[in-house]
N, C-alpha and C positions, 0 to 999 in steps of 0.2 A: 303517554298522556299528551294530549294537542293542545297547543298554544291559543289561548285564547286571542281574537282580534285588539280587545285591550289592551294585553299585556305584550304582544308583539309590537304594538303599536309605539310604546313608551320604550322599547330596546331603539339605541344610539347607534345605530351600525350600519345607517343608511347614509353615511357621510364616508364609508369604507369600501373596496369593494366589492361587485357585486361577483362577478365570476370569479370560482373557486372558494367562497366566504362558507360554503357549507350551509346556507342560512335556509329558514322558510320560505322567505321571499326570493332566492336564486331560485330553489325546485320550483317554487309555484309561478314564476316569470318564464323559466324553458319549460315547462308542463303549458305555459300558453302556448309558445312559439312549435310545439310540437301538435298542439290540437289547430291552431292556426294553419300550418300548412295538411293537413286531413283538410280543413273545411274546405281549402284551395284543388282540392284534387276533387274534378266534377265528377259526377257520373252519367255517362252519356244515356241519351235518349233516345238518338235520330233527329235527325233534319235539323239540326242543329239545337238541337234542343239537350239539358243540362237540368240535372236533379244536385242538388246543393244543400249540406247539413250548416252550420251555426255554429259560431263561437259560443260558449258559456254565457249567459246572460251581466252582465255587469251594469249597465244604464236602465234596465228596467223594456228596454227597447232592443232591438239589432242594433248594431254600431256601422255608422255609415262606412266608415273605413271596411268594414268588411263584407260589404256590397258592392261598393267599387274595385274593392282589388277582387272579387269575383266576376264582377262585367269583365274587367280585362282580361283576366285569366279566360272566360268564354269566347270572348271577342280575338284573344291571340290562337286560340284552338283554330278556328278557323283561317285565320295569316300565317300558317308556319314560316314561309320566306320573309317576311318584311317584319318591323322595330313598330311595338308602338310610340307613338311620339305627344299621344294628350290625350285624355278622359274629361268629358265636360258630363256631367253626374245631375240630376232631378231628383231629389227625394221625395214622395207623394204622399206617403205615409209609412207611421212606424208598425214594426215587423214584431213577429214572438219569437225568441230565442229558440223556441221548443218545438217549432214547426218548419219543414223541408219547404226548402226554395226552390219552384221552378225557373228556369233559365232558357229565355229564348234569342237568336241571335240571329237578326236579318243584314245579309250579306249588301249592303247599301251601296258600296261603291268598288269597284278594283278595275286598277290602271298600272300601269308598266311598271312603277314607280312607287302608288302611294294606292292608299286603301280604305276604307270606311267603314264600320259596322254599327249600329241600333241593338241596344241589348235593352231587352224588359226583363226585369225579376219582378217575378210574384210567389204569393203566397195563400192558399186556397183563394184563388182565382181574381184575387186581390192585388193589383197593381203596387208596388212598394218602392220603386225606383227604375227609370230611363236613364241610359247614360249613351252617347256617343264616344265610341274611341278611334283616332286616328293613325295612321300606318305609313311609315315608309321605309326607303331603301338603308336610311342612317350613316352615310356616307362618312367617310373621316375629312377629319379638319381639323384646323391649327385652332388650339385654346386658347383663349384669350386671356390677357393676364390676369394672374390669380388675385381672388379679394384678398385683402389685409383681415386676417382674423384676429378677435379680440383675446386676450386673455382672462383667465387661466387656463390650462391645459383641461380640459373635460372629465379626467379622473381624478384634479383634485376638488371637483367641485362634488355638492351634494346630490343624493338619489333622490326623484321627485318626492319618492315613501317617504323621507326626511322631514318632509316639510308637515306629516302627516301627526304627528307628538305634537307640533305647535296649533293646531287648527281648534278653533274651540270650540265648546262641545258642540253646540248645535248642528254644526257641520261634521264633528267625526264619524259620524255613519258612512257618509259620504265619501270620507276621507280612508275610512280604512274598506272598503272595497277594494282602495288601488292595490291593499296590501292582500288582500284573502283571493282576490282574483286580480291579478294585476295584469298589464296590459303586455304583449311579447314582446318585451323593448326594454332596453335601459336606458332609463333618461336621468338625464342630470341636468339643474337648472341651480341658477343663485338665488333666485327670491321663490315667493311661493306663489301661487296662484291663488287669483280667486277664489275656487272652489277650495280649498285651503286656509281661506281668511286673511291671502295678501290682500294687499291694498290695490285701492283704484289708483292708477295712473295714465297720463299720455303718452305718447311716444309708442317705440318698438319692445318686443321681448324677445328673448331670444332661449331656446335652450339646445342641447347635444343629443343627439338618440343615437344609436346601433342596434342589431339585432344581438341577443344575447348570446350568439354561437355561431361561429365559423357555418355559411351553408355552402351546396355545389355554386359553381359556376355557370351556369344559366343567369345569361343576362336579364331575359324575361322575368324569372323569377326574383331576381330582384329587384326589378323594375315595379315589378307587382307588389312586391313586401312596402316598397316604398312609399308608395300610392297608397296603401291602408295607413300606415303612419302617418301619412302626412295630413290624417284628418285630426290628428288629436290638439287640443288643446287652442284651434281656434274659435271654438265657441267661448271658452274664457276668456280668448284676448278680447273678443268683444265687450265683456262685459266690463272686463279692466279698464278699457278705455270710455266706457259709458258715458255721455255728460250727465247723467243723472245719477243719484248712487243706487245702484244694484248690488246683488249677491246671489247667491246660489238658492240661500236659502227663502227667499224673496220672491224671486223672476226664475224663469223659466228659458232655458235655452234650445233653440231647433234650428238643426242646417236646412238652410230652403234650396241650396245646390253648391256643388263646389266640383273647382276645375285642378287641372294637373298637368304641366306642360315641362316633359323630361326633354333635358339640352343635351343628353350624352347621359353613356352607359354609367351605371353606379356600380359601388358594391357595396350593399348596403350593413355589412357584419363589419364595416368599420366606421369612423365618427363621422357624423354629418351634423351640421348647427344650420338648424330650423330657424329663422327670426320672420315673426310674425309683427304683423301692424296693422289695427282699423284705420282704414282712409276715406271710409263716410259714416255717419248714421242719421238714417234719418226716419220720425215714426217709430215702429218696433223693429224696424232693420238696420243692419249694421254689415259691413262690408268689408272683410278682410284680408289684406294680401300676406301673401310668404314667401321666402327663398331660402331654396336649402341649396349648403354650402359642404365640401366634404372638406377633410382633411389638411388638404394642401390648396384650399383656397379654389379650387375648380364652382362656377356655378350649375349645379347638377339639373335642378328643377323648380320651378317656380308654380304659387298656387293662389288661389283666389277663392273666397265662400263666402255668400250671404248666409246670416245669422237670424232668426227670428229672436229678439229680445221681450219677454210679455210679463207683468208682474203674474203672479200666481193666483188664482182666482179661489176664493174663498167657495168651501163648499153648498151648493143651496141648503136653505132652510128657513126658518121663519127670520123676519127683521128683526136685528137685534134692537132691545130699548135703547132711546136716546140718553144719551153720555156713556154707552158703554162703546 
């Protein structure tokens, strides 16, 4: 018999962990990370062109992170020698789950050293995202000292799902997606989000991610794993930091673009702490930066997205009588 979204929803055992717990939520978290790298694996075209399937729907939309970490995956096809070093991403509109992405990839720049590429994803003939990715030799060099990381340790903190039993109802629809499809990550954070029914605040947030499972050693590929991750949860910091009070179920959230600039190789199947921060908003935009940090205090990569913020617009129909 299968576990209803309810009734999983209300089990306590997202505060435990998560690999080896045996749980719905481990199978259906590596059942992502295992359709995630399929979506990652192109199929070639010619001339550099790329046929591309889709994560499972979850936002009602394609999920930008897995557009971007498909430009790059495109865009390194053709750099086998050189590191990418930054993704600067345009989202133009949103995609269907359920429709194959073409991938096209114009060879922009190559130099001794460093590299450029132009990637279009579309979708029947539908422009859906430009991204520019950058390349070079990735020389070594001496680290710079490491940040001061916060406590507590990342596994005694809670699973994002956690936060998912406290969200009230209006939001639990929303809320238990993360659990029936959840994202190929295990994230652990101490407060809840927005979409969740945290509260609005200023300042930074921060939480822990890793991939759920030991993968190969390809650098590229974790580079790439990382760059999809690293799209989550900045549409909520914007909203957390609002100066007006928003919510999910309110306002409407859309990435208008977001960048990715990796300092040195990762690996990304161990801890990394994300902290995120709005540092404008002005209008219906909102501007948020991130740094991720691994383990032992290394600065791995830094991020940047503008946010469209827009209340929800009421469906046409006739005006409603006055006092209603």
């Amino acid at each position: 018999m299968q576990t209803s979204a309810s009734e999983f929803s209300a089990h306590p055992d997202y505060g435990g962990p998560l690999l080896g717990s045996g749980s719905q939520l481990e199978r259906a978290t590596l059942d992502a990370l295992d359709r995630l790298q399929q979506v990652l694996t192109l199929h070639p075209l010619g001339d550099d062109r790329y046929r591309a399937d889709n994560e499972a729907g979850r936002f009602g939309r394609i999920f930008g992170g897995q557009l971007i970490a498909q430009a790059m995956t495109a865009a390194a096809a053709t750099v086998p020698e050189l590191t990418a070093h930054s993704i600067h991403a345009s989202f133009l509109r949103p995609g269907d789950s359920g429709v194959p992405l073409e991938i096209a990839v114009d060879r922009t720049r190559d130099g001794r050293t460093m590299s450029a590429r132009q990637v279009t994803i579309q979708q029947g003939g539908r422009t859906l995202a430009v991204a520019t990715v950058s390349f070079d030799t990735s020389p070594d060099s001496t680290d710079a000292a490491p940040v001061p990381l916060p406590g507590p340790e990342p596994e005694t903190l809670p699973l994002l799902q956690h936060w998912v039993q406290y969200a009230p109802p209006y939001l639990a629809g929303r809320g238990n997606t993360w659990i029936e499809r959840p994202p190929p990550l295990e994230v652990r954070t101490a407060e809840a989000p927005v979409f969740l029914g945290g509260a609005q605040a200023p300042g930074p947030r921060a939480h822990w991610m890793r991939l759920p499972h030991g993968i190969d050693g390809d650098p590229q590929l974790h580079a790439v794993l990382l760059v999809y991750a690293s799209d989550y949860l900045l549409v909520d910091t914007a909203f957390r930091a609002h100066p007006q009070p928003v919510d999910h179920a309110t306002h409407t959230g859309l990435t208008l673009d977001h960048s990715v600039w990796l300092h040195r190789p990762v690996h990304f199947d161990r801890w990394h702490l994300y902290t995120q921060q709005t540092v404008a908003t002005a209008g219906h935009r909102a501007l948020v930066h991130g740094t991720m940090v691994d383990a032992t205090g290394r600065h791995v990569a830094s991020t940047a997205q503008e946010v469209l913020v827009r209340p929800i617009a009421e469906p046409p129909g006739p005006p409603k009588p006055a006092g209603q």
